[in-house]
N, C-alpha and C positions, 0 to 999 in steps of 0.2 A: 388458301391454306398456308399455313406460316410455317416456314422452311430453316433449317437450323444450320447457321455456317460455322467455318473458320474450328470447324470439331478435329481436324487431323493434329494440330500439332498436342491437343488436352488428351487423344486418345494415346498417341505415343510417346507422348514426356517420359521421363526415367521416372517418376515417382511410379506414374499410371501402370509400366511395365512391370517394375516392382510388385505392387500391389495385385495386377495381372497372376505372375507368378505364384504367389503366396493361394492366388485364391486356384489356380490350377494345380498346383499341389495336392491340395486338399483330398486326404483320403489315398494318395497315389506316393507316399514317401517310399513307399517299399518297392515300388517299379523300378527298373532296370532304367526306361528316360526320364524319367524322374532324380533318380541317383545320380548321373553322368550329367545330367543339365548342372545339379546344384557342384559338384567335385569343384569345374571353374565357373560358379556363378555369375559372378564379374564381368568374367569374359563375356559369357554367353549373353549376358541381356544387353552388353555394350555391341557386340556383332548385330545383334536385332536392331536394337537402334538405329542403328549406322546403315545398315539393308535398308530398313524402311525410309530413313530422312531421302538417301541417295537414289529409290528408287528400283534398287538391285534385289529387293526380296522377292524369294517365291518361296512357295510352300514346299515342302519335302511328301516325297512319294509314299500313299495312305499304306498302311498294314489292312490287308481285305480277310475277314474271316466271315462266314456264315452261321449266323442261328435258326433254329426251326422253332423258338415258342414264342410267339405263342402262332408266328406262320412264317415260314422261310425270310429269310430276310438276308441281303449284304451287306454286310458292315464295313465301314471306312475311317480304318481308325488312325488319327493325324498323328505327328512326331511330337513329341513333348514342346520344341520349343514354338510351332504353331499353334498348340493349343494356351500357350501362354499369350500369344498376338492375338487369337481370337477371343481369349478373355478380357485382354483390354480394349478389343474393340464392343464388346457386350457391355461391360463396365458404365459404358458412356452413353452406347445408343437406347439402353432398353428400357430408363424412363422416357425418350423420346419418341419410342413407340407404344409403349402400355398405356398414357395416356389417351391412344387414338382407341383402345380394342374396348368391345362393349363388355357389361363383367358378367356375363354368362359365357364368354370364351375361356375356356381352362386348358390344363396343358400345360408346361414348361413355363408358368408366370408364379412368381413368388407369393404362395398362400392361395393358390389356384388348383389343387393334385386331386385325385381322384374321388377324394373324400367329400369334399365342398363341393365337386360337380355332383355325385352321388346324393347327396342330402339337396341340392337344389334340384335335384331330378324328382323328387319323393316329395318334395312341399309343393314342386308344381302340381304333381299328379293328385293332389290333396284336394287343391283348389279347382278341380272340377268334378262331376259326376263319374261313374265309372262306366257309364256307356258311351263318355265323349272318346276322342281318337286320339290317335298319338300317330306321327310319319317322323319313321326312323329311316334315313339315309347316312348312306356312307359310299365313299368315293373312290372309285379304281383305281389302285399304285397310284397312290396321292405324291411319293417324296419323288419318284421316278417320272411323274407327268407333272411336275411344275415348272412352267414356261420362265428359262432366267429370265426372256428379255422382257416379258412383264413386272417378274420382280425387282429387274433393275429398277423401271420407272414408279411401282411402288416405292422405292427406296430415295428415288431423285424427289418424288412429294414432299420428302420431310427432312431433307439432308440437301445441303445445296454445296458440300465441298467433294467434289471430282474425286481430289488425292486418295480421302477416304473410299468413299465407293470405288475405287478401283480393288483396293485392297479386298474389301469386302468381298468382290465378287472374283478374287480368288480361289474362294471357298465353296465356290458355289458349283462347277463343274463336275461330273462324275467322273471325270479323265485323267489326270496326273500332266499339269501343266508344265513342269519343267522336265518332261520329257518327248515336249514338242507335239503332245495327242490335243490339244486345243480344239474346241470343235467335233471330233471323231464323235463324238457321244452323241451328236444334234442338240436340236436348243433346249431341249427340256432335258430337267433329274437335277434333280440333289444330292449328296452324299448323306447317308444314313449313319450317324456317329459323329457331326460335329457337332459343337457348343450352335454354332451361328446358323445350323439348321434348323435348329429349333426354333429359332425367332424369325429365321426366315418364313415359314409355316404358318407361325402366327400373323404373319405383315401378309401373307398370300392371301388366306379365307378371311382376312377383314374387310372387304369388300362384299363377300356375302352373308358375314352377319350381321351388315348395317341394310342391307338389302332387303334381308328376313324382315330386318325389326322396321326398318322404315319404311320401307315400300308396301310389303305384306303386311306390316303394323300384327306381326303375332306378339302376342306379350307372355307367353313363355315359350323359349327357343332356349338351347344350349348347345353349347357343340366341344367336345373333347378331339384336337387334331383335327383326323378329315371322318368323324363322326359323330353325327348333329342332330337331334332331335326337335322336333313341333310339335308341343302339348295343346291338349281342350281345343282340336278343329273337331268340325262334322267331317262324316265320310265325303260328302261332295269337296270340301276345300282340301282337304288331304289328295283328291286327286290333281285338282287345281291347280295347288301350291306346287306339286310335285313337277306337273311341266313346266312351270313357272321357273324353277328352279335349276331344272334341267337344261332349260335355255338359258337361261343365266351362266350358269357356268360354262357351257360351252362357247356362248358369245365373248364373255370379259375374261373367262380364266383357263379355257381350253381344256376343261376338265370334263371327266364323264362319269356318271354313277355306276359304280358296282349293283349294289343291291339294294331294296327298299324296302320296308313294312309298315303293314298299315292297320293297326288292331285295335282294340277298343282296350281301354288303360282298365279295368278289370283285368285282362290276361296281363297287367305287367309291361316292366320293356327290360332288356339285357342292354347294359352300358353301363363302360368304366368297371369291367369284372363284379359285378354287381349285378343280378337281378331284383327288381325293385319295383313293388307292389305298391300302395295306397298306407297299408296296414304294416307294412314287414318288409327289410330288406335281407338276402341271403348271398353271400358268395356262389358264385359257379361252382358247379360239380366237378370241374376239372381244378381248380384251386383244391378244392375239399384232396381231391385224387393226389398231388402233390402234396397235401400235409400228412395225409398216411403214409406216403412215400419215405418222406421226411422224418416224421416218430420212428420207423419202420429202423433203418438208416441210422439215427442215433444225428442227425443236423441239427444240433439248435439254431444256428444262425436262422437256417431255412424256417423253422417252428415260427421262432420269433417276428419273421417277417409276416408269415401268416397271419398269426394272430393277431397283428397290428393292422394289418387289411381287413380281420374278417371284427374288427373293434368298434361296435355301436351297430350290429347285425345281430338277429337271430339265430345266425351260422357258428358263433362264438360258444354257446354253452355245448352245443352238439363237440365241437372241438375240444374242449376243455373236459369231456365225458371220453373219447378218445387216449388222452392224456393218461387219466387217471384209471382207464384201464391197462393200459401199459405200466405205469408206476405202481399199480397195486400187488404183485408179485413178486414186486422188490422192496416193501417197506417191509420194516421189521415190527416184530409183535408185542405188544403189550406183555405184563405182567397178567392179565385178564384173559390173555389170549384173543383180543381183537387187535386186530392190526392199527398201524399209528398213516394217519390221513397224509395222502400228498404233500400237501400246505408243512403237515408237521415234521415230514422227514428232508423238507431241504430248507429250513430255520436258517435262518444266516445270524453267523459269528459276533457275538460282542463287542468287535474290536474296532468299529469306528472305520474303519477302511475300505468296505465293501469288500474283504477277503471271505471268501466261502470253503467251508469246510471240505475236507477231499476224501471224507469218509465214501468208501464204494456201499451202492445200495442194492448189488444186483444185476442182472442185466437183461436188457429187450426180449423180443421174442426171438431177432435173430440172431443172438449171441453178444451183440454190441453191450458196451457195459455203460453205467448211468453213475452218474456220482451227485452228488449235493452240489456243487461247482454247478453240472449241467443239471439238474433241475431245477435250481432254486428262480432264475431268475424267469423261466418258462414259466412257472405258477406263480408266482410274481407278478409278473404281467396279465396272465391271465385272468385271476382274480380281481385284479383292479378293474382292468377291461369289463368286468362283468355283475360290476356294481353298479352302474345305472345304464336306463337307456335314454334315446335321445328325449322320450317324454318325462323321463325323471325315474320308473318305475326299475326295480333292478332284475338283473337276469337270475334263471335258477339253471341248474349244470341240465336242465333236460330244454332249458328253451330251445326250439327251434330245431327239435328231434321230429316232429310229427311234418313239418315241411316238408323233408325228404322222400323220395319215393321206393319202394321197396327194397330198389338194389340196391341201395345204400344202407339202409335199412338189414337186410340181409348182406351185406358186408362187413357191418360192424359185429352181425351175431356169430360167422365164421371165426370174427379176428378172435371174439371171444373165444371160442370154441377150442381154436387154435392154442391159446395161450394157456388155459385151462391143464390142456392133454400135455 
């Protein structure tokens, strides 16, 4: 295997740093380390330099906070001017490793996110009958049970300068190294929140999706993080593959499976927040529960974001029927006395600029108020979103209303009811 040297001094030049910078920025100008790095910027990428050439860097002590969505989770979130070193160490390494990963690995790879795993999930399920099988696995505290000192030696495979991997695997600890807790953690765990965890993850299961596909020879296999699917087995090689598998990882990667299923691709499979059929793909019911939330609320960002995930789904016209029940108590009325359509009451302005009108339209159910500014770009989007689908044919505001099952169904007729009285 051909090993790539002499990469520390390309990853830490002052251009690389630079450029580091700029791209760690991104999105984060309005942060508090974000503002105090750029004040003496000079300074500060000149002190990194100067640490790293001499030796003398370490990482500064992570900010730890908890989320619970979409399951508990710890967060470790680095100092600004670490996540600028870890940018230019990503910079350099991560054609050096995307090259090695098979392209049914998605995940944190650029033109690889939930969407194109999603849609390769539903062409595979295309190509076989709907009584063949599907084994969905997924892997117990995958970031917390990755063994560094394997992934050191992953990383020596393709990397042959020391300097660098030293650095690297700075980042790799759950512990806070410059306060002497080195080790305290034991050999396994990642921190959940940096840039180079993520590529770490992907360098770790690449051994078992060459495994899958070369050893097992499945020819559809995909895997998002540490959960992976095997399309079109019989029931016997779904059991098969499963211990096969299980040994696998415990032997080379010291990993253990959470939970497994094992169903015939008529019932579908859940993965990448998509449940996905043969015929129809739909967002999760708990997505769907957050975009009510949402309308509810008066968030567009939150709206927007949905509706961008639930974009080239059946899930979309049920959403955009949503929408336009909340909107319709606040558009104003014809000369005729029929009300003027969603679409027509947040028209954007003539002026070339994307400025949108601030005319008030009214407001939600729970008081929150709506304006042309915050609707126009929600039905904007939506509307496009629900012009074609992936076979070409377009959606209508009821697609994908008859999917749902009752209580949802009877959730939407309350909100009515509600908004009505």
């Amino acid at each position: 295997m051909k090993r790539t040297g002499n990469m520390f001094n390309m990853v830490f030049s002052q251009e690389n740093l630079y450029q580091a910078y700029l791209d760690a920025r991104r999105g984060k100008r309005k942060k508090n380390g974000c503002f105090r790095f750029e004040i003496s910027l000079g300074l500060n990428l000149a002190e990194l330099y100067e640490e790293i050439h001499t030796g003398s860097y370490k990482p500064r002590p992570y900010f730890e906070f908890t989320v619970h969505e979409p399951k508990e989770r710890i967060i470790h979130a680095p100092a600004f001017r670490d996540v600028v070193v870890q940018h230019a160490i990503y910079r350099i390494i991560y054609d050096v490793f995307d090259r090695t990963f098979i392209n049914t690995s998605f995940a944190c790879r650029k033109g690889y996110g939930t969407h194109k795993a999603s849609e390769y999930t539903q062409e595979a399920l295309r190509a076989y009958s709907s009584e063949a099988y599907t084994l969905k696995l997924d892997i117990r505290r995958f970031f917390y049970s990755i063994n560094r000192d394997i992934l050191r030696k992953q990383i020596e495979k393709k990397i042959k300068d020391k300097r660098l991997i030293e650095i690297m695997m700075l980042f790799a600890p759950l512990k806070d190294l410059s306060a002497g807790s080195a080790g305290e953690d034991g050999p396994s765990g990642i921190p959940i929140g940096n840039l180079l965890s993520q590529i770490y993850a992907l360098i770790y299961l690449n051994p078992l999706d060459h495994y899958v596909k070369r050893e097992l020879k499945v020819e559809h296999y995909v895997r998002y993080v540490d959960d992976f699917i095997l399309i079109g087995l019989s029931g016997e090689k779904c059991r098969k593959y499963k211990e096969l598998i299980v040994e696998f990882l415990g032997k080379e990667l010291n990993l253990t499976l959470s939970r497994s299923t094992v169903q015939k691709i008529k019932r579908g499979v859940n993965f990448v927040g998509y449940r996905t059929w043969q015929d129809r793909r739909l967002i999760r019911k708990y997505s769907l529960y957050k975009f009510k939330k949402a309308v509810d609320k008066g968030k567009r960002e939150s709206i927007m974001s949905l509706l961008g995930h639930a974009k080239q789904t059946e899930s979309l016209g049920y959403m955009i029927n949503i929408l336009e029940e909340i909107a319709a108590p606040a558009s104003p009325a014809r000369n005729d006395g029929s009300r003027v359509s969603a679409a027509e009451v947040v028209d954007k302005c003539n002026d070339g600029g994307g400025v949108f009108a601030q005319m008030r339209t009214g407001s939600c159910n729970n008081g929150n108020r709506l304006s042309r500014r915050g609707l126009n770009p929600v039905y904007n989007f939506a509307e496009s979103s629900a012009d074609r689908r992936n076979d070409g044919r377009g959606f209508s505001t009821r697609t994908g209303t008859d999917f749902y099952d009752d209580k949802f169904l009877s959730l939407r007729a309350k909100q009515s009811r509600s908004s009505q009285g």
